[in-house]
C-alpha positions as CSV (number, residue, x, y, z in Angstrom):
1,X,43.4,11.5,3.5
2,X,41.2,9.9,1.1
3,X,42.7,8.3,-1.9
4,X,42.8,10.9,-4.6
5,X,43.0,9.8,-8.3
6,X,45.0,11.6,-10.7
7,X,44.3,12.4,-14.6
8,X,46.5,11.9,-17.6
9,X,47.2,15.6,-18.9
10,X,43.9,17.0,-20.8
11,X,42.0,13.9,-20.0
12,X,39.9,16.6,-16.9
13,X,38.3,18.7,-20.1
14,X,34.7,16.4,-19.7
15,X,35.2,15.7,-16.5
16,X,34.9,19.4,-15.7
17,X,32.2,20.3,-17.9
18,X,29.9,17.7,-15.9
19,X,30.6,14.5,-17.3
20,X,30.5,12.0,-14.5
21,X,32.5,8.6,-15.5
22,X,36.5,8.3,-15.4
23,X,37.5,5.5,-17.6
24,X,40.7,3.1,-17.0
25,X,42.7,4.4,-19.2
26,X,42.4,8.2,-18.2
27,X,43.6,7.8,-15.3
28,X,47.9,8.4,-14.5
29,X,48.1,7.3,-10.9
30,X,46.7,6.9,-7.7
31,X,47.3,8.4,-4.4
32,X,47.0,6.5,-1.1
33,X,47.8,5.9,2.4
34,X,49.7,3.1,4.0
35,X,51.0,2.6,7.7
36,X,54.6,3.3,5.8
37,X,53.4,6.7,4.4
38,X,51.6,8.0,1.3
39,X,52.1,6.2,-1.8
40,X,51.7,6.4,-5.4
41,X,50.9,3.6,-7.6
42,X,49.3,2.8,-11.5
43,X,45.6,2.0,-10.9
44,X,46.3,-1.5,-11.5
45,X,49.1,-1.4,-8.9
46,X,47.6,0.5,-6.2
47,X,45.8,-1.0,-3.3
48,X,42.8,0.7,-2.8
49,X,39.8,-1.4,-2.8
50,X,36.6,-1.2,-5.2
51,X,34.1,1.2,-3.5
52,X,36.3,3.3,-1.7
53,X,35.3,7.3,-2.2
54,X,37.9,8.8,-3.9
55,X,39.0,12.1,-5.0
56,X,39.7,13.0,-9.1
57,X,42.2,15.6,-9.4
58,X,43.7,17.0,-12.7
59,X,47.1,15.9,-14.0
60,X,48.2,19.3,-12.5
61,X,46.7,19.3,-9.4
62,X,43.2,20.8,-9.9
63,X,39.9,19.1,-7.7
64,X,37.2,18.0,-9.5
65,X,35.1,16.2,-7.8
66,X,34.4,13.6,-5.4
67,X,33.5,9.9,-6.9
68,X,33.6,6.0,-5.7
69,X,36.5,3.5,-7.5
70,X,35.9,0.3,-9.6
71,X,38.6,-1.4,-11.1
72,X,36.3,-4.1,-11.8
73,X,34.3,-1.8,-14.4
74,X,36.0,0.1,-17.2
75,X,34.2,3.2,-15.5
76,X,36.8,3.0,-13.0
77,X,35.1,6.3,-11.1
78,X,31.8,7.3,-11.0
79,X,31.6,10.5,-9.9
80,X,29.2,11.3,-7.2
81,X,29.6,14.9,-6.5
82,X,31.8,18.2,-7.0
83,X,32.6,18.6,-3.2
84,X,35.6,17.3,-1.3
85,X,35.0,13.5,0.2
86,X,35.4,14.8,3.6
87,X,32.4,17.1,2.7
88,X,30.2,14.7,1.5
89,X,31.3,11.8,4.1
90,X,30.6,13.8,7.6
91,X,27.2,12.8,6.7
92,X,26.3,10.5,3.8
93,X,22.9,10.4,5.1
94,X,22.0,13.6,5.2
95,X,24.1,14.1,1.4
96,X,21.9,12.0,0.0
97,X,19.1,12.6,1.8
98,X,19.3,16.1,-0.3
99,X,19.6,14.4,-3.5
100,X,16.4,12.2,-3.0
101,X,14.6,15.3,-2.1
102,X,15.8,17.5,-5.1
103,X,15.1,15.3,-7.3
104,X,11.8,15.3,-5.7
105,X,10.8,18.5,-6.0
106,X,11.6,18.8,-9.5
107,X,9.3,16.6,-10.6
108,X,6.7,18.3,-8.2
109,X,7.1,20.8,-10.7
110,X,5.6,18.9,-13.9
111,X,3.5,15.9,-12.0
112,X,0.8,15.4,-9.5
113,X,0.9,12.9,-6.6
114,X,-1.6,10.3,-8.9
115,X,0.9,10.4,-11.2
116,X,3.8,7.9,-12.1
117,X,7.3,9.2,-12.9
118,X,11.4,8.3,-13.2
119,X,11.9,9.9,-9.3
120,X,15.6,9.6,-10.1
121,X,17.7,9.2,-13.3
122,X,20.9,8.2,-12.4
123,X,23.7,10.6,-13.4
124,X,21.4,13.2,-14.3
125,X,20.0,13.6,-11.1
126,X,23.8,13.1,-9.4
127,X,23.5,9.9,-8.0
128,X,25.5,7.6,-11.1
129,X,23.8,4.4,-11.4
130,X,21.1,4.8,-9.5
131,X,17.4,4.4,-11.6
132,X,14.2,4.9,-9.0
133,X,10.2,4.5,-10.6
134,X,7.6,6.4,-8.6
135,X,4.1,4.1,-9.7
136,X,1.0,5.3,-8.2
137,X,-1.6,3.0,-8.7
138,X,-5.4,3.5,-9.1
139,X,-6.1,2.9,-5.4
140,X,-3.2,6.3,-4.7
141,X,-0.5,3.5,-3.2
142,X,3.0,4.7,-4.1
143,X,5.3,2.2,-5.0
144,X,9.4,2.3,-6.0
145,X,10.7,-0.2,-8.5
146,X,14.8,0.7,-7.8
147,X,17.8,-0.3,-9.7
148,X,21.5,-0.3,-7.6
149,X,23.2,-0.4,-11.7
150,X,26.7,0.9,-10.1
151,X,28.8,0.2,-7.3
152,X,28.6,3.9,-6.7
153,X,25.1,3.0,-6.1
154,X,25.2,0.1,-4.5
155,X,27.8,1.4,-1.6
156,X,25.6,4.1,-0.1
157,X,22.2,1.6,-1.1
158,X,21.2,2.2,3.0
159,X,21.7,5.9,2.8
160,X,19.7,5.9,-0.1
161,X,16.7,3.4,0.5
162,X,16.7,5.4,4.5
163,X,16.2,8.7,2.0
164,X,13.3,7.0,0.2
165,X,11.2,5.6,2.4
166,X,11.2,8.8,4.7
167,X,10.7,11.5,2.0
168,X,8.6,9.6,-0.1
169,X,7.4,7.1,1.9
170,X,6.2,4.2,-0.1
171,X,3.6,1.4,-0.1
172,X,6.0,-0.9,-1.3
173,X,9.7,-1.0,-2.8
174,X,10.6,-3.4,-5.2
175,X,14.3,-4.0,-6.5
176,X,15.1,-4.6,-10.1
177,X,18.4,-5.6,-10.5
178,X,18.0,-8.4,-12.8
179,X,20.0,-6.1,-15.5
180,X,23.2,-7.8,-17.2
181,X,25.2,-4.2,-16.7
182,X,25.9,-5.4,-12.8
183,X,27.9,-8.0,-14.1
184,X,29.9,-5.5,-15.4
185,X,30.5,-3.5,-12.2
186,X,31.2,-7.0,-10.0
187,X,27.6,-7.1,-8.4
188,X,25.5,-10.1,-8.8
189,X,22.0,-9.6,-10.4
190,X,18.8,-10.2,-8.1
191,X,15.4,-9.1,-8.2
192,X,13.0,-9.0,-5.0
193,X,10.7,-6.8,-2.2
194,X,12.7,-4.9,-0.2
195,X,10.7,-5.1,3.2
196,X,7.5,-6.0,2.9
197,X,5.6,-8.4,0.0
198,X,3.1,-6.4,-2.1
199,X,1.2,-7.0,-5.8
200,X,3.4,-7.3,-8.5
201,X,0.8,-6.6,-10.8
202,X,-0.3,-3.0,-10.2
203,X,-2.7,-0.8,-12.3
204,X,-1.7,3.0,-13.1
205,X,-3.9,5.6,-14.9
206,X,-1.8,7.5,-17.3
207,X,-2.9,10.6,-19.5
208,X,-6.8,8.5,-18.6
209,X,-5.8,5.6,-19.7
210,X,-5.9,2.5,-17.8
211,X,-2.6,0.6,-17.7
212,X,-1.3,-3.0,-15.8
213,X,2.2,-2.8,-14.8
214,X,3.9,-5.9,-13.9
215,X,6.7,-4.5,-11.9
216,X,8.5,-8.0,-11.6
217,X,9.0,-9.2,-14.4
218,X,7.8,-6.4,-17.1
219,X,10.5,-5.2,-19.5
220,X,13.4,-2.7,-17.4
221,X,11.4,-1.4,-14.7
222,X,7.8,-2.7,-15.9
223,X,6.9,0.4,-18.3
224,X,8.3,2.9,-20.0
225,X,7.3,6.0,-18.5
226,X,9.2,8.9,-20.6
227,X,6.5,8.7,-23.5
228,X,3.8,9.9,-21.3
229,X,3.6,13.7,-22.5
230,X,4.3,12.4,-26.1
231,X,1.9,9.8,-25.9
232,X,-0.8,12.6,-24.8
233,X,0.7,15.1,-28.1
234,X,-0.2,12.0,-30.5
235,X,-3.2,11.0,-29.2
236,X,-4.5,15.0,-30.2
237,X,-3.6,13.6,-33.9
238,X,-5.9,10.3,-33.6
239,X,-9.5,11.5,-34.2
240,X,-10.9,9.7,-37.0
241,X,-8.0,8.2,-37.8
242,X,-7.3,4.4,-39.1
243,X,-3.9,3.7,-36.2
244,X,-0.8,1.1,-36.5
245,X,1.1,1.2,-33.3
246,X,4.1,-1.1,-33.7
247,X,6.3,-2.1,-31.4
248,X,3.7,-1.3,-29.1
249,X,4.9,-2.9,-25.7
250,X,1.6,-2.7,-23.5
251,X,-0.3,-0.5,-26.2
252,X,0.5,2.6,-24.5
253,X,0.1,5.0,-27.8
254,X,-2.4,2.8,-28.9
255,X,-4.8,3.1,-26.3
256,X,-4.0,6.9,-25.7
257,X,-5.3,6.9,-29.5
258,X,-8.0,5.6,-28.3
259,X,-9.2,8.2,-25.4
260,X,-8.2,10.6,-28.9
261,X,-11.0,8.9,-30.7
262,X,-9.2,7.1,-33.3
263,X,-11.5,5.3,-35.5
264,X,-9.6,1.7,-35.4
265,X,-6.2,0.9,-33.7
266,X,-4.1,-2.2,-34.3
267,X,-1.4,-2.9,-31.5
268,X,1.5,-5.2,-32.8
269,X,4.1,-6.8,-30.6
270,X,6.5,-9.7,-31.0
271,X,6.2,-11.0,-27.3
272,X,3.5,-13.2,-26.8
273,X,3.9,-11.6,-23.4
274,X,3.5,-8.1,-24.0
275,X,0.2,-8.9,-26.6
276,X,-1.3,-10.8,-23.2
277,X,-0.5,-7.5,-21.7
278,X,-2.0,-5.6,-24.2
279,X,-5.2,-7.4,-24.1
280,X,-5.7,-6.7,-20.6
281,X,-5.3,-3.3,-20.9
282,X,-7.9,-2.9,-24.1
283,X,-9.9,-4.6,-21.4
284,X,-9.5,-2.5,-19.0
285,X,-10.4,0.7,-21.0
286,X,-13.6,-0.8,-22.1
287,X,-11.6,-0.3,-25.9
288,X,-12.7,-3.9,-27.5
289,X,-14.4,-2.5,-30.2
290,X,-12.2,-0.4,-31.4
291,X,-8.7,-1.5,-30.5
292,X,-7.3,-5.1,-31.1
293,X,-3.5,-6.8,-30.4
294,X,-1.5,-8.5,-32.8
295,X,1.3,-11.2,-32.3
296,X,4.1,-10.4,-34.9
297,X,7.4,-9.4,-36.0
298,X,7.5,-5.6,-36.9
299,X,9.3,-6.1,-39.9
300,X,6.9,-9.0,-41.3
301,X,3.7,-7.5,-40.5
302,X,5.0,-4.7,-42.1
303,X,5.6,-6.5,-45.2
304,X,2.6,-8.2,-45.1
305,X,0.0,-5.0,-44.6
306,X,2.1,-3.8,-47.9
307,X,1.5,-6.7,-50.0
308,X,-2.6,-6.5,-48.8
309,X,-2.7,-3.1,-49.5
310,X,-3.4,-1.8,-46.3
311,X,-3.1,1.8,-45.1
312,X,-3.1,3.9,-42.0
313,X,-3.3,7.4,-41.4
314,X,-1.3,7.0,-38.4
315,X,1.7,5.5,-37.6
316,X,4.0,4.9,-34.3
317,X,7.0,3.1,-34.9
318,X,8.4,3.1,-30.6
319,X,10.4,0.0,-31.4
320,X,13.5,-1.3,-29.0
321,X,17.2,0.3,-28.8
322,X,18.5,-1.5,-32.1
323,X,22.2,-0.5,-30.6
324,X,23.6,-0.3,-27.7
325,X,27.0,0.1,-29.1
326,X,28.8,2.4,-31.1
327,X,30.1,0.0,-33.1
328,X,26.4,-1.2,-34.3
329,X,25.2,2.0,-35.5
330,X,25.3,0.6,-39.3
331,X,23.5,-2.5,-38.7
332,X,20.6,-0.2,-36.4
333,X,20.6,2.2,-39.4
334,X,19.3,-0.1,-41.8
335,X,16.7,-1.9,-38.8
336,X,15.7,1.6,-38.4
337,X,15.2,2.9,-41.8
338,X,13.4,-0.5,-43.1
339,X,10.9,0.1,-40.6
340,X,10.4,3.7,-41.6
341,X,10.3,3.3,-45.1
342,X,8.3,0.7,-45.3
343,X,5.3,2.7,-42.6
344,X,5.8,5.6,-45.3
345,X,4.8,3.7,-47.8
346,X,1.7,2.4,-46.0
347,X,0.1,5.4,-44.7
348,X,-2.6,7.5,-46.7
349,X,-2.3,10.8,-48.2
350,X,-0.8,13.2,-46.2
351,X,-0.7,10.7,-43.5
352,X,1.0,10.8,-40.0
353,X,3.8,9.1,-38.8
354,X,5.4,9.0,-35.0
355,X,9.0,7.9,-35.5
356,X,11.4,6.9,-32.2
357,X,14.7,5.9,-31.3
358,X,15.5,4.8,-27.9
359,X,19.0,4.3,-28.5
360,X,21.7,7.2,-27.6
361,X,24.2,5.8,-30.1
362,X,21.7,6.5,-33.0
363,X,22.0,10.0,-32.3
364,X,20.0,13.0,-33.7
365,X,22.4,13.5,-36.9
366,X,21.6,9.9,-37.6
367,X,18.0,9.6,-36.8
368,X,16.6,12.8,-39.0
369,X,19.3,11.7,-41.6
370,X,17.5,8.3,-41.5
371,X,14.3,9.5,-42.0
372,X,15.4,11.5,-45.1
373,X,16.6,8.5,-46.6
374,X,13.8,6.7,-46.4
375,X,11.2,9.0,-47.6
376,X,13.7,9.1,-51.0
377,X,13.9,5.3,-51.3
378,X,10.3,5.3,-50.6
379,X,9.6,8.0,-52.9
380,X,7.4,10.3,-50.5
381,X,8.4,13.8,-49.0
382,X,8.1,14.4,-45.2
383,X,7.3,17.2,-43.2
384,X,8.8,17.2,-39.6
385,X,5.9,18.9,-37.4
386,X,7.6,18.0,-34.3
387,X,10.7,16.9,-32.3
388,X,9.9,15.3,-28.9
389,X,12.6,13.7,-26.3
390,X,11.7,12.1,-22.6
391,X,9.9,13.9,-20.5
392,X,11.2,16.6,-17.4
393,X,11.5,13.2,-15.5
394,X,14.4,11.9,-17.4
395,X,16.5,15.7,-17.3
396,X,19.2,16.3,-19.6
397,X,22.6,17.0,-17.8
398,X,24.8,19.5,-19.3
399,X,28.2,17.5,-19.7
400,X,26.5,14.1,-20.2
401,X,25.0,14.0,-23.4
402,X,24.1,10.3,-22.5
403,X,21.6,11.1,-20.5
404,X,19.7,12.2,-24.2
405,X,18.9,9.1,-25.4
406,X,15.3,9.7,-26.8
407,X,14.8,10.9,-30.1
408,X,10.6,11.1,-31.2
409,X,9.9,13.2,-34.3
410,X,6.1,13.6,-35.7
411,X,5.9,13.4,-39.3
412,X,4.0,14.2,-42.3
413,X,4.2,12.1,-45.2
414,X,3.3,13.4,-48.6
């Protein structure tokens, strides 16, 4: 019998509407065998060990699903499937084996093999905790940047790394788990090759655009990949136009305004890093003349192009989660709505600006409701034209509204 993990009452409502994490204190008690006989003990008390498979039952007795304990973490079970654990356990390999592969084919479905995608999204593609990067570079190698962020993830890590390198079968695979949330779940942080040494430094064509990825040691995985269909809307809006990308990372937008003919494009960053980066990649795209890289704090530069009188026609504001907490959503708002008001009040008549949130605490309701206020503090009216989230790579499961996190409306400022 596997050790099966039982509810406080009502607690199963998300659980069985597809959200994947049991927290400490949802949980009533724990089933589990001993030589003397099957016990029951608090989850503090009981003596199963972190990264056992476990079953979730109800308070009254109803399955739910399948999942792998922590008591280190405050997700004390991430649930890795809706089958029984004797199901899913006759043959890990094979279980996820199938995951790897669905997730697969769904992105078969929106991107060719030259293209580079999220392979898997963690809960939203079943497998909690686990993040995998599909890069193809320019010479149509395939390599994985993978991030073990759960235990969950971490305990079937050769089922899953067996899955990858047979059904996708990379150039190179290169771990990322240099991210502070492992802490959390008991694991210690490392980052390396898994097998064999490749470049860290790769270059990936995106929407024509020339890009260096420094898988090592660029921000998360190296690049943000779920503004690639967004980036290719905006850079439709770019012909002619005078462009501020802000917060601009490895000047991603900027340079996709760039294939979309923008007249001028300034790319502003605060890492000295990320404006090396950004320098390549102008570089790279033959842009020079057109497109430069700034070093600077957002909310100065913004400041400073108001007191010169500049203006843009076009704006992107793709600046950093400014919360990852609920508690923080305040302090974000105001970060958030400085920024757009003070963009407002630089572009040109009738000008366009490209607002984002990153963060899934600042959630839609607060987002749109920021952008309100600061068209009425900065006197203008706005005109929403579009609302864009990640792209098919980063699904949205039903039950796990977490797994929404990007928020990218196109505006029209009047």
């Amino acid at each position: 019998m596997f050790p099966r993990v039982f509810l406080n009452p009502s607690e199963e409502i998300e659980v069985a509407q597809g959200f994947p994490w049991v927290f400490d204190n949802e949980i009533s008690h724990v089933k589990f065998e001993e030589k003397s006989g099957v016990k029951q003990a608090s989850l503090a008390d009981c003596s199963v060990k972190d990264g056992e498979v476990v079953e979730v039952f109800a308070n009254a007795g109803g399955f739910l699903g399948t999942g792998v304990i922590n008591r280190t973490s405050k997700i004390s079970v991430r649930i890795i499937g809706r089958e029984h654990a004797d199901q899913i356990m006759k043959d890990s390999r094979a279980y996820y084996a199938k995951k790897i592969q669905d997730a697969y084919d769904l992105r078969k479905l929106y991107y060719d093999r030259k293209d580079s995608y999220r392979l898997v999204y963690a809960e939203a593609d079943l497998i909690p905790g686990l993040i995998v990067e599909r890069y193809c570079d320019v010479k149509k190698n395939i390599y994985l940047v993978v991030q073990f962020l759960s235990l969950s993830a971490e305990v079937f890590r050769k089922e899953i790394l067996e899955a990858l390198n047979s059904i996708i079968r990379p150039y190179g695979i290169f771990e990322r788990d240099d991210a502070s949330v492992r802490e959390k779940e008991g694991l210690e942080e490392k980052s390396c090759w898994i097998g064999e040494a490749r470049d860290e430094k790769i270059m990936i064509r995106e929407n024509d655009v020339l890009l260096e990825v420094d898988i090592a040691h660029g921000q998360k995985t190296g690049y943000f990949l779920d503004q690639k269909f967004n980036r290719k809307q905006v850079a439709k809006l770019a012909s002619g136009k005078k462009v501020l990308d802000a917060c601009s990372h490895t000047g991603a937008f900027g340079l996709n305004c760039f294939k979309g003919e923008a007249k001028d494009v300034t790319c502003v960053d605060l890492s000295p890093e990320a404006v090396a980066m950004i320098e390549k990649n102008i570089e790279l795209n033959g842009a020079g003349k057109k497109v430069k890289a700034v070093c600077a704090d957002i909310f100065d530069k913004l400041k400073e192009y108001e007191a010169a009188g500049e203006k843009f026609d076009l704006i992107i504001l793709d600046p950093p989660a400014f919360t990852k907490s609920a508690k923080n959503i305040q302090k974000a708002y105001g970060g958030y709505k400085e920024i757009n008001l003070r963009a407002m009040r630089l572009l040109t008549e009738n000008g366009i600006l490209v607002t984002c949130s990153c963060s899934y605490f600042f959630d839609s309701e607060h987002f749109y409701g920021m952008i309100m206020k600061a068209a009425e503090d900065s006197k203008k009216r706005v005109q929403i034209l579009a609302k864009y989230g990640a792209g098919p790579d980063h699904p949205v499961l039903a039950g796990y509204p977490k797994s929404e996190y990007l928020k990218c409306a196109v505006c029209r400022v009047l």
